[in-house]
C-alpha positions as CSV (number, residue, x, y, z in Angstrom):
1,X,-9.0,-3.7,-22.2
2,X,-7.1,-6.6,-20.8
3,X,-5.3,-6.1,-17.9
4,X,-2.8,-7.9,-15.5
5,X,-1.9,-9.0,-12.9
6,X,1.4,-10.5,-10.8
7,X,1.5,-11.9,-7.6
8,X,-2.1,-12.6,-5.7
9,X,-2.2,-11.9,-2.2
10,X,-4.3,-9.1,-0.3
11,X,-3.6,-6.4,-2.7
12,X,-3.4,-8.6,-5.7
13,X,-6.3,-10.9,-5.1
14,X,-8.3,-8.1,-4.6
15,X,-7.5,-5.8,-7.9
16,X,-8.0,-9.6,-9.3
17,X,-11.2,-10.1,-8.5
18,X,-12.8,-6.5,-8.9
19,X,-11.3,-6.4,-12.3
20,X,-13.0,-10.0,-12.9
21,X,-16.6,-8.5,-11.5
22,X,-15.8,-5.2,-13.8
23,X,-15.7,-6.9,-17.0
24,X,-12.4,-6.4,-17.7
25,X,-10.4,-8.9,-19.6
26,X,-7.6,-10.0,-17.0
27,X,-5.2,-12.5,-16.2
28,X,-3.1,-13.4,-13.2
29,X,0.5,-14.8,-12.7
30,X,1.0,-16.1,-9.3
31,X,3.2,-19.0,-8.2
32,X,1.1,-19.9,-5.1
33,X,-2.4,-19.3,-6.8
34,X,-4.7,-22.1,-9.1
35,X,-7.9,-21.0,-11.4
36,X,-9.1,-19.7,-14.0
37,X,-7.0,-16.8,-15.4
38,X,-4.5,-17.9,-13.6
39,X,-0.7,-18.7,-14.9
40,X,2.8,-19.6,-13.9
41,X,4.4,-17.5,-16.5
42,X,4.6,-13.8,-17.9
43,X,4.2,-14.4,-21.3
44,X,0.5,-14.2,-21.2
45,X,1.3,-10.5,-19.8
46,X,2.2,-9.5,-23.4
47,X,-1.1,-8.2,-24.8
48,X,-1.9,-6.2,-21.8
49,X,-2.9,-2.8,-21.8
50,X,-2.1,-2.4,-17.9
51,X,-0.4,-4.5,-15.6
52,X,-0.1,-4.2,-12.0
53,X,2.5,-5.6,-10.0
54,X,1.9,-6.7,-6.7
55,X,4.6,-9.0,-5.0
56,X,6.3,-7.9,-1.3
57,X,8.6,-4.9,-1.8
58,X,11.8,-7.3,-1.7
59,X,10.8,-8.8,-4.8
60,X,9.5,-6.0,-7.0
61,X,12.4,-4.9,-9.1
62,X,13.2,-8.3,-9.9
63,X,10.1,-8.5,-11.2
64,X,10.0,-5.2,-13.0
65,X,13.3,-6.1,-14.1
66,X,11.9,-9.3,-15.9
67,X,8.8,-7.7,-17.2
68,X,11.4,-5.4,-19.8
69,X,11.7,-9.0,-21.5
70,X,8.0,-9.7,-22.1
71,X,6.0,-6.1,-22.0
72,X,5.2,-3.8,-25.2
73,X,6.6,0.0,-24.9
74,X,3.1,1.3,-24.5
75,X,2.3,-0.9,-21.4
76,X,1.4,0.5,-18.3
77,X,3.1,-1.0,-15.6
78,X,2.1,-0.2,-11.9
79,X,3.3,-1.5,-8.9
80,X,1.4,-1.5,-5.5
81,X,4.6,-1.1,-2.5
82,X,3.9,0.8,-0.1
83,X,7.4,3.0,-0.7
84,X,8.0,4.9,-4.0
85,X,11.4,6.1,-4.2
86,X,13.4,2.6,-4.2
87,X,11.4,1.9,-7.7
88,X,12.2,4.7,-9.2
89,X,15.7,4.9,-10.0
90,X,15.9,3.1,-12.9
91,X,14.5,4.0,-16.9
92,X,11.7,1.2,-17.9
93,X,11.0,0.2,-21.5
94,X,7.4,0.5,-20.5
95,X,5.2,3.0,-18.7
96,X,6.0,2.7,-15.6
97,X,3.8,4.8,-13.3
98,X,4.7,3.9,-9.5
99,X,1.6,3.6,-6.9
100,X,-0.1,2.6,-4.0
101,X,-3.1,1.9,-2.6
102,X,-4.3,3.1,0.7
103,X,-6.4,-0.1,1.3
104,X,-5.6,-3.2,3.5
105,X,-5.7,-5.5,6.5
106,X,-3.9,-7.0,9.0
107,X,-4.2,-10.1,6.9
108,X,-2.8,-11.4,4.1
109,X,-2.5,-13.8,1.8
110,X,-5.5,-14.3,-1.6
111,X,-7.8,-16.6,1.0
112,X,-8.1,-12.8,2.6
113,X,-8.6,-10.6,-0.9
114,X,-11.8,-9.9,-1.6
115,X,-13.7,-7.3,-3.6
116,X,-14.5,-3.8,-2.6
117,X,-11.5,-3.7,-0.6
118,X,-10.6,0.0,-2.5
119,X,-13.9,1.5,-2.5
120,X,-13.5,4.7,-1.1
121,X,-9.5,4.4,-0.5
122,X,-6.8,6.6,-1.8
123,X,-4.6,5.5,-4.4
124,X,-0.9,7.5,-4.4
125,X,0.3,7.6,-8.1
126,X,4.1,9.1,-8.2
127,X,4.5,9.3,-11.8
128,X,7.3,10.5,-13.7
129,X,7.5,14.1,-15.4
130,X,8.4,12.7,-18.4
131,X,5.5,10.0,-18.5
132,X,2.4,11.3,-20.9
133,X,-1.0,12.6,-19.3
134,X,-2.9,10.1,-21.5
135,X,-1.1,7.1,-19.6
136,X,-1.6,8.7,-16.2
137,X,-5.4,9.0,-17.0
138,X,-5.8,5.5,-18.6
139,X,-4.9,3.9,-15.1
140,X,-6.3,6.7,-12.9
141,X,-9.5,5.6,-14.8
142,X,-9.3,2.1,-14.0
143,X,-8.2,3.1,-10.3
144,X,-11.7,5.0,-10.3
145,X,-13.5,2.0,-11.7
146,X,-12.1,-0.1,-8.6
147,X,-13.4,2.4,-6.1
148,X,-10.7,4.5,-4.9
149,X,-9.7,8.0,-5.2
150,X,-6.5,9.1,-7.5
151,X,-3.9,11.1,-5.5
152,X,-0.7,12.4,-7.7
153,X,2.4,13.3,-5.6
154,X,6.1,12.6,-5.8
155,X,8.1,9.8,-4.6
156,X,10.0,11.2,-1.6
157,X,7.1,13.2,-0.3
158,X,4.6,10.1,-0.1
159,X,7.7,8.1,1.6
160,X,7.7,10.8,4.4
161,X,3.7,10.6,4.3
162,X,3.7,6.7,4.6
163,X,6.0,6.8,7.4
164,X,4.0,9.6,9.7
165,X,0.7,7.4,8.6
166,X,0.9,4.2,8.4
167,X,4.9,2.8,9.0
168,X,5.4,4.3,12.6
169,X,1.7,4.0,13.4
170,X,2.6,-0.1,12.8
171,X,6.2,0.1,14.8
172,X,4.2,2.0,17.5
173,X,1.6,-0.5,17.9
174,X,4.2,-3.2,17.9
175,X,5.9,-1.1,20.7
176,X,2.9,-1.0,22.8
177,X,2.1,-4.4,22.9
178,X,6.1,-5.9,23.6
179,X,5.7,-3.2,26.6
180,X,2.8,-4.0,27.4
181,X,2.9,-7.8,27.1
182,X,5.6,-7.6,30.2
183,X,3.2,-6.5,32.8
184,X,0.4,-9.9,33.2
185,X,-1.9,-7.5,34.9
186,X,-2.0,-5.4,32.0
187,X,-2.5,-8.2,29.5
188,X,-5.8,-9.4,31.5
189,X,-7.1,-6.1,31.8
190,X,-7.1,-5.3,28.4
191,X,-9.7,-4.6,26.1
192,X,-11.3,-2.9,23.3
193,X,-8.9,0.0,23.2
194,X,-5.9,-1.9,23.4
195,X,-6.9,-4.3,21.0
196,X,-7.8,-1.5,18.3
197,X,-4.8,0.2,19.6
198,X,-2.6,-3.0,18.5
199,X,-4.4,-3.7,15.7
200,X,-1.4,-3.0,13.3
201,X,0.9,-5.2,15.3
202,X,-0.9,-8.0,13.1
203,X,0.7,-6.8,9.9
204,X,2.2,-9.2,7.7
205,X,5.6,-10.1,8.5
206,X,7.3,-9.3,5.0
207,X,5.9,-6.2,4.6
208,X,6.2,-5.1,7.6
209,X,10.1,-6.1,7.9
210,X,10.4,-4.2,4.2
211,X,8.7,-1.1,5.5
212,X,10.9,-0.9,8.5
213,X,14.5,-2.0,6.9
214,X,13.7,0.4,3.3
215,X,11.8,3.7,5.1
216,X,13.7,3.5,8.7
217,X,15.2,7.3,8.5
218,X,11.6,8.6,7.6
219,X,10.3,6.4,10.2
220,X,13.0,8.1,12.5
221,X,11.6,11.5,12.0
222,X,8.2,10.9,12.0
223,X,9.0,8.9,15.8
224,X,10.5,12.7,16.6
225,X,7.7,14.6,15.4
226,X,5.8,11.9,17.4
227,X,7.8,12.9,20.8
228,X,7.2,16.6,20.0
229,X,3.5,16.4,19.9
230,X,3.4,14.5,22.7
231,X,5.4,17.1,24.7
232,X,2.9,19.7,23.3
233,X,0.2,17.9,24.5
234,X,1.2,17.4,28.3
235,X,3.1,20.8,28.2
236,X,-0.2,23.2,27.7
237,X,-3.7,23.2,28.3
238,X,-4.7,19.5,27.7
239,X,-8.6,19.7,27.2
240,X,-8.4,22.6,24.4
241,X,-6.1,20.6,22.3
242,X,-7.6,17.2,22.6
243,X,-11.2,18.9,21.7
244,X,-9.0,20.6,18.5
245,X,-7.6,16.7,17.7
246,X,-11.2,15.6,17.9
247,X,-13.0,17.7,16.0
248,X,-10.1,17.6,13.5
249,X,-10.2,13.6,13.0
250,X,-14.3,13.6,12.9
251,X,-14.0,15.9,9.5
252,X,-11.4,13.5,8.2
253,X,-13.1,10.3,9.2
254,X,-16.5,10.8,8.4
């Protein structure tokens, strides 16, 4: 199977180079990237079986857009943004089966991919009603093969998920540190916890900025289910629900 893929940073560089140490037959179009398997243009995207699309979110339907003049009508095409609905409102002459992977840092760039990032991630897959099984299992396989764990849902529920999980966790840990970051005492007593705390205040710019600007009225309600729980929690008996929260996240994170 040859497979491809455009744009190589974190996410991209990563699928690269897994599918490189797989076996598989796979080629590369990035702008900013040199080596082998590596092109400036889409045409050597013609003969592949899969393709997986991962530029920032502001560029993808360009992209997807230009792929309708290169791609055969059995092509799978996937991109990797972490929102779902703004790529699905338009018909594709190919298989287009929208994802994304659970997987990442606070890094970015290919100089940060590496492989094994996906081992033992999830991997959203919003396909369309209309697209066959056999296409949704070709890549689910492949998603398999790179480590991570096939999860099928629709676009508008994964964009509420993505906000309560990982967009207002990074808004929230922006917050912290500009409040934070006023108080000089503060900022030399902090440690460990604040620095895992903030962690997601390192997220890439772009994405981050496309996250915010394209999911901001899921983001909204996720910050108000956020203020609930937090009244909930200082509002009633304290110990019993932070023992209940604990013993809830060591089952999830093993």
């Amino acid at each position: 199977m040859k497979i491809g893929v455009v744009g190589l940073g974190l996410i991209g560089g990563s699928i690269f180079k897994d599918l490189k140490l797989l076996g598989y037959d796979v080629v590369a179009v990035s702008q900013s990237q040199d080596g082998d398997g590596i092109f400036k243009t889409y045409d050597v995207l013609q003969d592949c079986e899969i393709v997986f699309v991962c530029s920032a979110m502001n560029k993808t339907i360009s992209i997807l857009d230009e792929l309708e003049n290169y791609l055969d009508k059995e092509t799978i095409v996937a991109d990797v943004c972490s929102l779902k609905s703004f790529v699905c409102k338009k018909f594709r002459p190919y298989v287009f089966i929208p994802s994304h992977p659970m997987a990442g840092t606070e890094h970015k760039g290919y100089e940060s991919s590496f492989e094994g990032l996906f081992k033992g991630a999830t991997w959203v897959l919003t396909p369309f009603k209309s697209t066959p099984e056999v296409y949704v299992d070709k890549l689910t396989s492949v998603i398999k093969k790179l480590g991570a764990e096939p999860l099928l849902t629709t676009p508008q529920k994964h964009d509420e998920a993505a906000a309560m999980i990982s967009h207002m966790p990074m808004l929230i840990a922006q917050a912290i540190f500009k409040s934070a970051s006023d108080n000089p005492l503060a900022m030399k007593m902090a440690s460990s916890g604040f620095r895992d705390m903030t962690r997601l205040a390192m997220s890439n710019e772009e994405m981050a900025t496309d996250m915010i600007n394209m999911n901001h009225h899921n983001i909204q309600d996720a910050i108000l289910r956020l203020y609930k729980s937090v009244g909930e929690l200082t509002s009633g008996d304290y110990t019993e629900m932070i023992k209940k929260i604990k013993a809830e996240r060591s089952k999830m994170f093993k």
